[in-house]
PDB file of N, CA, C and O in Angstrom, chain B, residues numbered from 101:
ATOM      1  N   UNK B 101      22.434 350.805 201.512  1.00  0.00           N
ATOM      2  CA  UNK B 101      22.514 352.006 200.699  1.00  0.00           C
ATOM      3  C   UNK B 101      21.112 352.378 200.238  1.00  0.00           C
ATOM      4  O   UNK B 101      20.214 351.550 200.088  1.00  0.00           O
ATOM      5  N   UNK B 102      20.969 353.924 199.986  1.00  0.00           N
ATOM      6  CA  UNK B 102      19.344 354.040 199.836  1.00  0.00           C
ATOM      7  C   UNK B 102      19.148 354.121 198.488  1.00  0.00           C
ATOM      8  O   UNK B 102      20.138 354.465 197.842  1.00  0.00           O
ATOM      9  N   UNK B 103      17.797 353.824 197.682  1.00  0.00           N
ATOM     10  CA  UNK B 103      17.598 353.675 196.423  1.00  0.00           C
ATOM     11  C   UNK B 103      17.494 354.683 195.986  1.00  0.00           C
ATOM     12  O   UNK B 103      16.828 354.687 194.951  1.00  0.00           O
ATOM     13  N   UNK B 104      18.176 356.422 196.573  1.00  0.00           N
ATOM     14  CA  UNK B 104      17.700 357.744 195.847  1.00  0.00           C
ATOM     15  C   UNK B 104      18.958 358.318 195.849  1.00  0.00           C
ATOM     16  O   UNK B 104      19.874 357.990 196.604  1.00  0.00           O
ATOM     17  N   UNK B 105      19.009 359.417 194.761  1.00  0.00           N
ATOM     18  CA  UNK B 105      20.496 359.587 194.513  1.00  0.00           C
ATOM     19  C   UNK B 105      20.216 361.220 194.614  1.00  0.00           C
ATOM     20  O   UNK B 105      19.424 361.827 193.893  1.00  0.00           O
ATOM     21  N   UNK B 106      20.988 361.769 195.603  1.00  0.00           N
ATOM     22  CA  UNK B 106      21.046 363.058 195.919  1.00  0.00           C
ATOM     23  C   UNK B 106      21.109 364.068 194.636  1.00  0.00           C
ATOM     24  O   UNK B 106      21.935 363.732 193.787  1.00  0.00           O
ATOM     25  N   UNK B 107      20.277 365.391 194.335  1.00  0.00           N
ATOM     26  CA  UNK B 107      20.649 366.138 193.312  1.00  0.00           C
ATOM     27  C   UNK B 107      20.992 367.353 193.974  1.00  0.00           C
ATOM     28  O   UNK B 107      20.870 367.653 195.162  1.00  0.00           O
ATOM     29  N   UNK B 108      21.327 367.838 193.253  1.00  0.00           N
ATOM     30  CA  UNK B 108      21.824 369.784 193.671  1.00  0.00           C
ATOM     31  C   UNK B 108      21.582 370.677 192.757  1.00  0.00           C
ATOM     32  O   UNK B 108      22.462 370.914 191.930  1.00  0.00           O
ATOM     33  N   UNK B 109      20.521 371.262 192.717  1.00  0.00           N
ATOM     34  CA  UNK B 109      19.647 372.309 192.015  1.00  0.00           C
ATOM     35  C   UNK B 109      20.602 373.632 191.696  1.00  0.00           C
ATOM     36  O   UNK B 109      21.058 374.347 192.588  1.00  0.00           O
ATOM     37  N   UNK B 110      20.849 373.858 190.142  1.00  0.00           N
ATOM     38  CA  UNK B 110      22.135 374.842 190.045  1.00  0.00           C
ATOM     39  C   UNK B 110      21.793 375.945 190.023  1.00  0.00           C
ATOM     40  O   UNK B 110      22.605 376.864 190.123  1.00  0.00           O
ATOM     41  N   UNK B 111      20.345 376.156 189.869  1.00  0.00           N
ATOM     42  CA  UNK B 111      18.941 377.544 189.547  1.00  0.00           C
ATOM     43  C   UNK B 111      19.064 377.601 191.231  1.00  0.00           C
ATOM     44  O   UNK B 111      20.250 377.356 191.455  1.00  0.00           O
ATOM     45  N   UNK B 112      18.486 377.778 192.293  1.00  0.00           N
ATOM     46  CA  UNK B 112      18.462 377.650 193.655  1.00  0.00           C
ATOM     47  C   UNK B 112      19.036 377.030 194.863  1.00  0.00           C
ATOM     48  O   UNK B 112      18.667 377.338 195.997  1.00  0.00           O
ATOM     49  N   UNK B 113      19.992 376.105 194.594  1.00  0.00           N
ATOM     50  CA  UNK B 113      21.085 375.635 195.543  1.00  0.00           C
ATOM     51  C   UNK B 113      20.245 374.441 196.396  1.00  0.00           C
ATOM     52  O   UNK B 113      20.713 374.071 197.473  1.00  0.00           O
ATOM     53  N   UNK B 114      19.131 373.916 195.943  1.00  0.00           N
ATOM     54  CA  UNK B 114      18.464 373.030 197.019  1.00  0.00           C
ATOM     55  C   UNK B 114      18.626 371.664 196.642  1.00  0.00           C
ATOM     56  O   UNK B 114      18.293 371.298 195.515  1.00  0.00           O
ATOM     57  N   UNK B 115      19.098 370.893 197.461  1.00  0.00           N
ATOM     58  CA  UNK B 115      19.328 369.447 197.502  1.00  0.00           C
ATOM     59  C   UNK B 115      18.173 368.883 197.920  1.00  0.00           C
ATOM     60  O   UNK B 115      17.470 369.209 198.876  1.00  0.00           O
ATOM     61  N   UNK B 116      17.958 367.585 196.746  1.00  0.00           N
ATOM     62  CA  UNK B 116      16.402 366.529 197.180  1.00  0.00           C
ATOM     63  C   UNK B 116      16.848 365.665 196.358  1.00  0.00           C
ATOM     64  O   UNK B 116      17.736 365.710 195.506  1.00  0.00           O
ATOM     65  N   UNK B 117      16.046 364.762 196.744  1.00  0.00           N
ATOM     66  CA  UNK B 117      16.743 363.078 196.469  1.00  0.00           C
ATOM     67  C   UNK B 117      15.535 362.468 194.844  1.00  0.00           C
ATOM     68  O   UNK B 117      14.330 362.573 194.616  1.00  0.00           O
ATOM     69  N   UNK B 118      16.421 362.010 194.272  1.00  0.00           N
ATOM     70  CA  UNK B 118      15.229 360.970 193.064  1.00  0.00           C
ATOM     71  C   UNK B 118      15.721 359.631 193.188  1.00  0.00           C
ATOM     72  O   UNK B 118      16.735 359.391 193.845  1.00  0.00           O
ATOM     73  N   UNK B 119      15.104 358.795 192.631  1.00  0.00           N
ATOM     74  CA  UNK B 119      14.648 357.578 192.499  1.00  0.00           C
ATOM     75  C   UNK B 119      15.631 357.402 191.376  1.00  0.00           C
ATOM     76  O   UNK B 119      15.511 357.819 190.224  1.00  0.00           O
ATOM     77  N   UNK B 120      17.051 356.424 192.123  1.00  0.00           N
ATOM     78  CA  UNK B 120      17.998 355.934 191.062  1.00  0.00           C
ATOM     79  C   UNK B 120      18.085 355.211 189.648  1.00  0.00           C
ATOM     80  O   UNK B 120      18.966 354.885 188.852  1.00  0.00           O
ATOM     81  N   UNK B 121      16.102 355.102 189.808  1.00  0.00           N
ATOM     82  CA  UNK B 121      16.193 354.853 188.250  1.00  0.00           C
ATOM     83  C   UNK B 121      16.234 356.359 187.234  1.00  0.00           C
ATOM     84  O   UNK B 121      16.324 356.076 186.040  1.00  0.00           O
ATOM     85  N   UNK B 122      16.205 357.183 187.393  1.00  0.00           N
ATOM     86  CA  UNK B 122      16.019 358.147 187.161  1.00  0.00           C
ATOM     87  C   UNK B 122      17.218 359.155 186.631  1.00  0.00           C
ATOM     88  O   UNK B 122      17.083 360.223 186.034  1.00  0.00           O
ATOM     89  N   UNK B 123      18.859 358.249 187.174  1.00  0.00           N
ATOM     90  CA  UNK B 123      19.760 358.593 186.870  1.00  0.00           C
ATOM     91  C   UNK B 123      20.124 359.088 185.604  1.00  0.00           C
ATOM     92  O   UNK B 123      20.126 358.216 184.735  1.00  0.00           O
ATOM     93  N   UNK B 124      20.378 360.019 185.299  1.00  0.00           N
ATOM     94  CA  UNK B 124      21.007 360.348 183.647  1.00  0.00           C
ATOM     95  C   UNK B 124      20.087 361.036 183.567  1.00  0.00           C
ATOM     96  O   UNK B 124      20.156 361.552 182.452  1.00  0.00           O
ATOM     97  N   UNK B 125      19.145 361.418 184.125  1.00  0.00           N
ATOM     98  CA  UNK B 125      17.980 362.337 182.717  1.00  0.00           C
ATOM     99  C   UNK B 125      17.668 363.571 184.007  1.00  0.00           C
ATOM    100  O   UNK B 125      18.005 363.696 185.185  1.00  0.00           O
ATOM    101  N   UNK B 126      16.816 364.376 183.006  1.00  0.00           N
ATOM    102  CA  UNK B 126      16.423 365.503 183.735  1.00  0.00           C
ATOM    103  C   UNK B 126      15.464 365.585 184.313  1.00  0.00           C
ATOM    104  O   UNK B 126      14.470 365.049 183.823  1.00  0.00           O
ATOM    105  N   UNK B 127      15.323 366.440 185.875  1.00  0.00           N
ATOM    106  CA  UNK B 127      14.055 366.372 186.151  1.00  0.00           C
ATOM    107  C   UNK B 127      14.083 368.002 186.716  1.00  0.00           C
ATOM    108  O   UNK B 127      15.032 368.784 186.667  1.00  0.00           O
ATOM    109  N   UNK B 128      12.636 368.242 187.294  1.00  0.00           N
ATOM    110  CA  UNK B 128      12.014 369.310 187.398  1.00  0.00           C
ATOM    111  C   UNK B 128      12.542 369.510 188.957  1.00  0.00           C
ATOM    112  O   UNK B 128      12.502 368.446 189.574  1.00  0.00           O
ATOM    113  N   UNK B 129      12.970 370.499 189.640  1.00  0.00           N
ATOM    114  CA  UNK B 129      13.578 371.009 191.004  1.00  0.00           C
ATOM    115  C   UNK B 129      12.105 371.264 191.463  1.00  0.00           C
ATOM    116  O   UNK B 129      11.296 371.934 190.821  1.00  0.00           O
ATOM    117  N   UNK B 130      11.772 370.426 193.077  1.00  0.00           N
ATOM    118  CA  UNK B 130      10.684 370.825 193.502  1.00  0.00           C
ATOM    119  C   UNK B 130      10.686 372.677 193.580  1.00  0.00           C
ATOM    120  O   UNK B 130       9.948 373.526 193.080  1.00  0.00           O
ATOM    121  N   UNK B 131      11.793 372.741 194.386  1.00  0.00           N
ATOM    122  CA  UNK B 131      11.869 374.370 194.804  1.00  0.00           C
ATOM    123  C   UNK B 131      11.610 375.180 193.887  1.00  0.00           C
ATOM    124  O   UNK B 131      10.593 375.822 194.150  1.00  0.00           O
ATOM    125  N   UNK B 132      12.299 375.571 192.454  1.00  0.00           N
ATOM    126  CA  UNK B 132      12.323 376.262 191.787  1.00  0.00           C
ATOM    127  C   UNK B 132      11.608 375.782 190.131  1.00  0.00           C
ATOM    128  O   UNK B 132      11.284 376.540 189.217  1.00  0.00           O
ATOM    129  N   UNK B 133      11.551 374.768 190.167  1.00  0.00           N
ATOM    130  CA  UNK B 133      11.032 374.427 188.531  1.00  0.00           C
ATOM    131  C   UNK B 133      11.918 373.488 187.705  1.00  0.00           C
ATOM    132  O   UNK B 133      11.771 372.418 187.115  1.00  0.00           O
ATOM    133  N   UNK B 134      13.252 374.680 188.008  1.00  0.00           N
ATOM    134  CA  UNK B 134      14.278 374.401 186.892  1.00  0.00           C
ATOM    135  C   UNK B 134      14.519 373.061 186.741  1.00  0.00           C
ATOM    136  O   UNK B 134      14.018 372.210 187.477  1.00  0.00           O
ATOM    137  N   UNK B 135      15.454 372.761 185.589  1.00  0.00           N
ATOM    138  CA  UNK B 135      15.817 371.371 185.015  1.00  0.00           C
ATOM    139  C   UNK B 135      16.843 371.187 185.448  1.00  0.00           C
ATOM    140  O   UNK B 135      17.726 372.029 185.282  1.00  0.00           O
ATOM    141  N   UNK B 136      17.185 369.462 186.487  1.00  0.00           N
ATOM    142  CA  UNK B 136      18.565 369.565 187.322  1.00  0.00           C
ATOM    143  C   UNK B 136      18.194 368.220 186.459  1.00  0.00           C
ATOM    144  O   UNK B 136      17.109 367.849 186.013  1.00  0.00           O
ATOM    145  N   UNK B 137      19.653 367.559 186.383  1.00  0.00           N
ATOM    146  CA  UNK B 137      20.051 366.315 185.747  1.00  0.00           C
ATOM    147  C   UNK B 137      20.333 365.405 187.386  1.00  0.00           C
ATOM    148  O   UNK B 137      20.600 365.866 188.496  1.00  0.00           O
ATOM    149  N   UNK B 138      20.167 364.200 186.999  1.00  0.00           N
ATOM    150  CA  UNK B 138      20.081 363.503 188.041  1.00  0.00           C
ATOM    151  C   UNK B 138      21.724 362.438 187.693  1.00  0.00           C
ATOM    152  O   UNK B 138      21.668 361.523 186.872  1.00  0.00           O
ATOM    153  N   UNK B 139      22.419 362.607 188.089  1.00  0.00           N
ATOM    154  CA  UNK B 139      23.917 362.469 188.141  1.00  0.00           C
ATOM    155  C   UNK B 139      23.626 360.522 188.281  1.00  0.00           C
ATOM    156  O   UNK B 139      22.757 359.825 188.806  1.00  0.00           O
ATOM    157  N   UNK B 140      24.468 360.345 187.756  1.00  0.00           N
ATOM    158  CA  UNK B 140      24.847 358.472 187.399  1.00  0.00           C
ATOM    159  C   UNK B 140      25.791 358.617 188.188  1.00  0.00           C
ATOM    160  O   UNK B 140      26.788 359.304 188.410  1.00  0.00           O
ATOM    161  N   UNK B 141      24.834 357.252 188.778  1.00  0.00           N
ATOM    162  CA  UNK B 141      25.983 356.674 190.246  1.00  0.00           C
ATOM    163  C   UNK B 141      27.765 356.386 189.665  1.00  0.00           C
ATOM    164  O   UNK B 141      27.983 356.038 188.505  1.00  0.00           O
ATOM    165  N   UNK B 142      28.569 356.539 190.390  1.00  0.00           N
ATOM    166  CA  UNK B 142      30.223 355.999 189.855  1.00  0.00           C
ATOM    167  C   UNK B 142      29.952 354.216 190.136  1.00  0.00           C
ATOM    168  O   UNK B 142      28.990 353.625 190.626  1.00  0.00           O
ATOM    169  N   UNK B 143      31.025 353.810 189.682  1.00  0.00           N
ATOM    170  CA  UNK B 143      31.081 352.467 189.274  1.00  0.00           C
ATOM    171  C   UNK B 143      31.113 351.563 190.575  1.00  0.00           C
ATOM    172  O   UNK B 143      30.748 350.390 190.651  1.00  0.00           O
ATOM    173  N   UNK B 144      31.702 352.474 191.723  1.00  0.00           N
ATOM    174  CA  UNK B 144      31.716 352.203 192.970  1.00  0.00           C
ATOM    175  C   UNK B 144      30.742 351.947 193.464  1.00  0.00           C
ATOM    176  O   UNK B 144      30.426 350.936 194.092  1.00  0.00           O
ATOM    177  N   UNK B 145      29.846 353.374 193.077  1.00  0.00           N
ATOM    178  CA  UNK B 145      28.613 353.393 194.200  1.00  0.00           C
ATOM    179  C   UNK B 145      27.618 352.129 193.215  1.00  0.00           C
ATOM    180  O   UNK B 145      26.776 351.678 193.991  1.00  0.00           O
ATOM    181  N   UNK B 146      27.548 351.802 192.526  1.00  0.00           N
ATOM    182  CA  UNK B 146      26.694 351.292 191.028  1.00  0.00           C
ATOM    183  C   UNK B 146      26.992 349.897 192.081  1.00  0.00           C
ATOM    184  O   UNK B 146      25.958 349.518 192.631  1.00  0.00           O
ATOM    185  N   UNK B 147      28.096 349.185 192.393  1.00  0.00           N
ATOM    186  CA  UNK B 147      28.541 348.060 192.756  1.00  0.00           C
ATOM    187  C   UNK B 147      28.114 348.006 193.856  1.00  0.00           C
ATOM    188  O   UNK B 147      27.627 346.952 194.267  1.00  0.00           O
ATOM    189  N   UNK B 148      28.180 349.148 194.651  1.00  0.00           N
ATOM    190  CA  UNK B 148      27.669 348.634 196.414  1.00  0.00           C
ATOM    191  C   UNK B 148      26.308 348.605 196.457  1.00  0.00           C
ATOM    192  O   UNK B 148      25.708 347.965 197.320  1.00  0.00           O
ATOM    193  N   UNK B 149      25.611 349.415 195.370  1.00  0.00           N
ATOM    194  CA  UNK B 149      24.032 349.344 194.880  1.00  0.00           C
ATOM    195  C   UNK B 149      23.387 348.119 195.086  1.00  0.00           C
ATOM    196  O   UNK B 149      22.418 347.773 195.762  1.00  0.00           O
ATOM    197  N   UNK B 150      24.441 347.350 194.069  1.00  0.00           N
ATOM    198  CA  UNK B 150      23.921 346.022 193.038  1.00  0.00           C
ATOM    199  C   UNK B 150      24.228 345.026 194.271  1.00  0.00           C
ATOM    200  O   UNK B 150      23.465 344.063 194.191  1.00  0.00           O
ATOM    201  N   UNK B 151      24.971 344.947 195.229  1.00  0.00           N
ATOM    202  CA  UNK B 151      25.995 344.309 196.283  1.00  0.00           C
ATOM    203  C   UNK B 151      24.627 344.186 197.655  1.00  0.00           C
ATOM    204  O   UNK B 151      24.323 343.071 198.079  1.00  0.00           O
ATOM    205  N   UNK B 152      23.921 345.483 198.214  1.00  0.00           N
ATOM    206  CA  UNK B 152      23.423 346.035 198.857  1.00  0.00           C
ATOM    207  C   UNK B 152      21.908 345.493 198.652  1.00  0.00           C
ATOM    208  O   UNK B 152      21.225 345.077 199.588  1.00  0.00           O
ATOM    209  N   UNK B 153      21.483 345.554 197.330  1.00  0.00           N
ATOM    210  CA  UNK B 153      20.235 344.787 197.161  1.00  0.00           C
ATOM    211  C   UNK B 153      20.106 343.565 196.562  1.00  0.00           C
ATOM    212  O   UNK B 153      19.089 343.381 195.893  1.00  0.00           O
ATOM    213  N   UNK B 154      21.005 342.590 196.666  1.00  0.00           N
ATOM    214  CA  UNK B 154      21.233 341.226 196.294  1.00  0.00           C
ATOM    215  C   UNK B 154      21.719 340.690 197.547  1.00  0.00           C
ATOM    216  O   UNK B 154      22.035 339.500 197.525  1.00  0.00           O
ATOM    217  N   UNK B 155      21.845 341.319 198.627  1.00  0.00           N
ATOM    218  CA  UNK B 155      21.695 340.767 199.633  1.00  0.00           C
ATOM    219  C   UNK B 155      20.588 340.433 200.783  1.00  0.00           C
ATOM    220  O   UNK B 155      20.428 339.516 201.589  1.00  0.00           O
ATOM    221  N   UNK B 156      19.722 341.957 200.365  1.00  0.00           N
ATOM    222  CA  UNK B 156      18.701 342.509 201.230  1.00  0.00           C
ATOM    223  C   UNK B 156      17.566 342.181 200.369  1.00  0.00           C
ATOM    224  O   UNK B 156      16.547 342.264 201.055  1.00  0.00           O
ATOM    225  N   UNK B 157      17.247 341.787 198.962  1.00  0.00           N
ATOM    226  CA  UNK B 157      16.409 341.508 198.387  1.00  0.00           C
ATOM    227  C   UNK B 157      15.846 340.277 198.760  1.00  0.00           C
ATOM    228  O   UNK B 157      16.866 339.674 199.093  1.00  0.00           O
ATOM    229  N   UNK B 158      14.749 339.351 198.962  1.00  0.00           N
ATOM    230  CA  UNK B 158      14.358 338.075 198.886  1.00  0.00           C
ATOM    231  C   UNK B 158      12.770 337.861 198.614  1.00  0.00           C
ATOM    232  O   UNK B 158      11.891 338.377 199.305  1.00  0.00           O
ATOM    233  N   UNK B 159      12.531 336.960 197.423  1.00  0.00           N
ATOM    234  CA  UNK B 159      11.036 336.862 197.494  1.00  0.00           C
ATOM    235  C   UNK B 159      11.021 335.224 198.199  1.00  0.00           C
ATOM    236  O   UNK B 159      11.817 334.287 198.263  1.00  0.00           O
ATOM    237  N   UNK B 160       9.630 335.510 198.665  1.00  0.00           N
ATOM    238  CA  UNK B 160       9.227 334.517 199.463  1.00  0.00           C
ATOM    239  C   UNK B 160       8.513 333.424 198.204  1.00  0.00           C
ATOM    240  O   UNK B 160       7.484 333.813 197.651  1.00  0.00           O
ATOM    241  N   UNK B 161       9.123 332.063 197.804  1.00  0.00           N
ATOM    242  CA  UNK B 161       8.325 331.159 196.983  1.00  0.00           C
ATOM    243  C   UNK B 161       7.948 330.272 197.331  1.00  0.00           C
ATOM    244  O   UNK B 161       8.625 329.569 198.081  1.00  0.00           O
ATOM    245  N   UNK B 162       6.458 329.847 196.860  1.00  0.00           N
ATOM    246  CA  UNK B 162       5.478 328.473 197.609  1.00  0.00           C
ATOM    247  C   UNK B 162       5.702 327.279 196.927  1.00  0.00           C
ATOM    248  O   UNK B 162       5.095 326.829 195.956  1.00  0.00           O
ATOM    249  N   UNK B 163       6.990 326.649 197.774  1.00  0.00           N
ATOM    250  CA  UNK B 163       7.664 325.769 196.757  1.00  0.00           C
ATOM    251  C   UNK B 163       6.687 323.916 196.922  1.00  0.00           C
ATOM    252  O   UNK B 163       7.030 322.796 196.545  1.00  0.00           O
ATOM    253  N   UNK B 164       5.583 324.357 197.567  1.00  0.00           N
ATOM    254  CA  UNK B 164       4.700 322.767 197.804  1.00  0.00           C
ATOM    255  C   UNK B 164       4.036 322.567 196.260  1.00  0.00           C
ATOM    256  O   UNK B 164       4.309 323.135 195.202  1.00  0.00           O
ATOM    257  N   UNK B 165       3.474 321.968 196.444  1.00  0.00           N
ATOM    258  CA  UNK B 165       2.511 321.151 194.983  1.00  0.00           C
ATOM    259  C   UNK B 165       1.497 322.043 195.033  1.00  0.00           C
ATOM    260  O   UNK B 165       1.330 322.679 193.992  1.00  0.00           O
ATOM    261  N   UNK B 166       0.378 322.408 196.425  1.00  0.00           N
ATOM    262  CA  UNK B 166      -0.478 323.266 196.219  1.00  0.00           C
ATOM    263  C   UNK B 166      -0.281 324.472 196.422  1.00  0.00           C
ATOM    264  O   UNK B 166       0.666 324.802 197.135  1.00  0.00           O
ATOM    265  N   UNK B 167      -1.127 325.436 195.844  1.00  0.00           N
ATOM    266  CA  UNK B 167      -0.854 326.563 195.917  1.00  0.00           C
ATOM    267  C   UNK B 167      -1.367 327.257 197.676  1.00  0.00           C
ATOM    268  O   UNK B 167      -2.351 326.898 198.323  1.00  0.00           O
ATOM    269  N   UNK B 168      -0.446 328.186 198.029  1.00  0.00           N
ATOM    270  CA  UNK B 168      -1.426 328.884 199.009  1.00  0.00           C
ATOM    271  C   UNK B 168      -2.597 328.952 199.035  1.00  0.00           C
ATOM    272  O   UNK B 168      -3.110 328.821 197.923  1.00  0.00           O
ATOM    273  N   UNK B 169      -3.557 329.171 200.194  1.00  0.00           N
ATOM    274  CA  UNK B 169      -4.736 329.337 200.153  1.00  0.00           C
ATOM    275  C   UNK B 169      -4.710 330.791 199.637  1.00  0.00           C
ATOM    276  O   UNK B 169      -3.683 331.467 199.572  1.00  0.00           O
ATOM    277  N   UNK B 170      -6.232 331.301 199.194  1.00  0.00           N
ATOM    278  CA  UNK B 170      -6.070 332.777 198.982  1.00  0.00           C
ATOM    279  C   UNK B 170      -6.594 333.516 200.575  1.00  0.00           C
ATOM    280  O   UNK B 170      -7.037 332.831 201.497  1.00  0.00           O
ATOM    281  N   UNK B 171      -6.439 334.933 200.630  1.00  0.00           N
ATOM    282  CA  UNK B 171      -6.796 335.321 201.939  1.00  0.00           C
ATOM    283  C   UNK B 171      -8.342 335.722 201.886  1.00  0.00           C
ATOM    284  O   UNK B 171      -9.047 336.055 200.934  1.00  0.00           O
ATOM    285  N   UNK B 172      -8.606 335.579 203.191  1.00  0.00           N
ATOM    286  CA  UNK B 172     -10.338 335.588 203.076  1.00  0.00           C
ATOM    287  C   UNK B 172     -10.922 336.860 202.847  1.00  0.00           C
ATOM    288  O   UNK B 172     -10.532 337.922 203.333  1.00  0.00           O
ATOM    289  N   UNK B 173     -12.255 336.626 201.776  1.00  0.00           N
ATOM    290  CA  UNK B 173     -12.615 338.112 201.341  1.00  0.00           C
ATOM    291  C   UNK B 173     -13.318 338.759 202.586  1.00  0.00           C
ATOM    292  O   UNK B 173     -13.513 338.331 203.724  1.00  0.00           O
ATOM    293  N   UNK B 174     -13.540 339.606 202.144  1.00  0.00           N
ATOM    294  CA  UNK B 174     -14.130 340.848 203.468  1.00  0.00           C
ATOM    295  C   UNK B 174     -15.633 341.164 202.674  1.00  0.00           C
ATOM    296  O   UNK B 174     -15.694 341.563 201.511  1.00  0.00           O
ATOM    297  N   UNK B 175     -16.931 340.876 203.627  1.00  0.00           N
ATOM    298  CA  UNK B 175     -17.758 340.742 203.082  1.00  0.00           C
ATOM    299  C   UNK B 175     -18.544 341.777 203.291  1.00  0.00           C
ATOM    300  O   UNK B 175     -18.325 342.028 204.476  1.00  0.00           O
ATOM    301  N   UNK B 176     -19.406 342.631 202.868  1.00  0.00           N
ATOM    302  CA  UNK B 176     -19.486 343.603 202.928  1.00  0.00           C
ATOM    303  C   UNK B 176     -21.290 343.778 203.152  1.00  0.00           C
ATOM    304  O   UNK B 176     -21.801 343.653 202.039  1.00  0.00           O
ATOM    305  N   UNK B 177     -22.278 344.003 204.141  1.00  0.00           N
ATOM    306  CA  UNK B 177     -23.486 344.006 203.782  1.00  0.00           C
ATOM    307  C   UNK B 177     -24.218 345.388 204.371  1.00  0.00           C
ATOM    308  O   UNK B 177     -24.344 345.829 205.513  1.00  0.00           O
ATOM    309  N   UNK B 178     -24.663 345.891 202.985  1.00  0.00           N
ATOM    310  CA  UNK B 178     -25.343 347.142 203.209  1.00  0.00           C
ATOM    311  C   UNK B 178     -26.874 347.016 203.602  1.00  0.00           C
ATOM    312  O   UNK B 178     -27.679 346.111 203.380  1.00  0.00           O
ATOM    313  N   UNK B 179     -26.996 348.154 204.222  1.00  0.00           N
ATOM    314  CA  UNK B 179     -28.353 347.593 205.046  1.00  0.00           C
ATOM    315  C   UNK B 179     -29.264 349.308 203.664  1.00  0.00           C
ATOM    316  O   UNK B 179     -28.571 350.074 202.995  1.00  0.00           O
ATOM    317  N   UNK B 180     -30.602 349.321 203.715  1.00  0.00           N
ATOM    318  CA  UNK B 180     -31.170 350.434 203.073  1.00  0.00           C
ATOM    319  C   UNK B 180     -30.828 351.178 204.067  1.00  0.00           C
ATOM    320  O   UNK B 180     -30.188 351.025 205.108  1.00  0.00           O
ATOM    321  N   UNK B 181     -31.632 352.399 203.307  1.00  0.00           N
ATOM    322  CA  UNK B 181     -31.476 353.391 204.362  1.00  0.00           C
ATOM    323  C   UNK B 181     -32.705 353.788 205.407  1.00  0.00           C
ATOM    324  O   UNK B 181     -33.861 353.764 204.982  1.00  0.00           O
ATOM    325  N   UNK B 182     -32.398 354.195 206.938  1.00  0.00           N
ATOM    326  CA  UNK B 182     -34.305 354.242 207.178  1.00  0.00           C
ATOM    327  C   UNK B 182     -33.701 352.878 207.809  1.00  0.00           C
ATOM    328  O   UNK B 182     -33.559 353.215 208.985  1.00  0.00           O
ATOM    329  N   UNK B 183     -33.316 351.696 207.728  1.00  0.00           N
ATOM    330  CA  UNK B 183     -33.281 350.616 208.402  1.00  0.00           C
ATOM    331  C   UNK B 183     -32.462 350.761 209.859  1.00  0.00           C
ATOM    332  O   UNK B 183     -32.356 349.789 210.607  1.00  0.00           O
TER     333      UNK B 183
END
């Protein structure tokens, strides 16, 4: 399921997607300006949400004694100018 929750602009009729944290409050319609409310998922969709990214979520942990190495810096040498 995708993390953006479809709106429908009631000033201009144009559908565009926000960022489901965003649910409940108002935001600005790219197209027209106006103030469209960003609609709260149903209890359904809220569950296949929570279902959907507790499956697909995973962090990777460095479960040894030492830590990872860090990655190697990128070294950078400027020459004058004229050289």
């Amino acid at each position: 399921m995708n993390a953006d929750i479809q709106v429908h602009c009631r000033a201009c009729g144009r559908a565009f997607a926000a960022p489901a944290v965003l649910a409940g409050q108002t935001v600005a319609c790219p197209g027209c300006g106006q103030k469209a409310r960003v609609p709260r998922p149903t209890a359904a969709e809220a569950a296949e949400r929570q279902r959907t990214l507790s499956s697909t979520s995973r962090i990777d942990v460095h479960t040894g004694g030492v830590p990872p190495p860090a990655p190697p810096r990128r070294v950078v040498i400027k020459r004058p100018k004229g050289a």
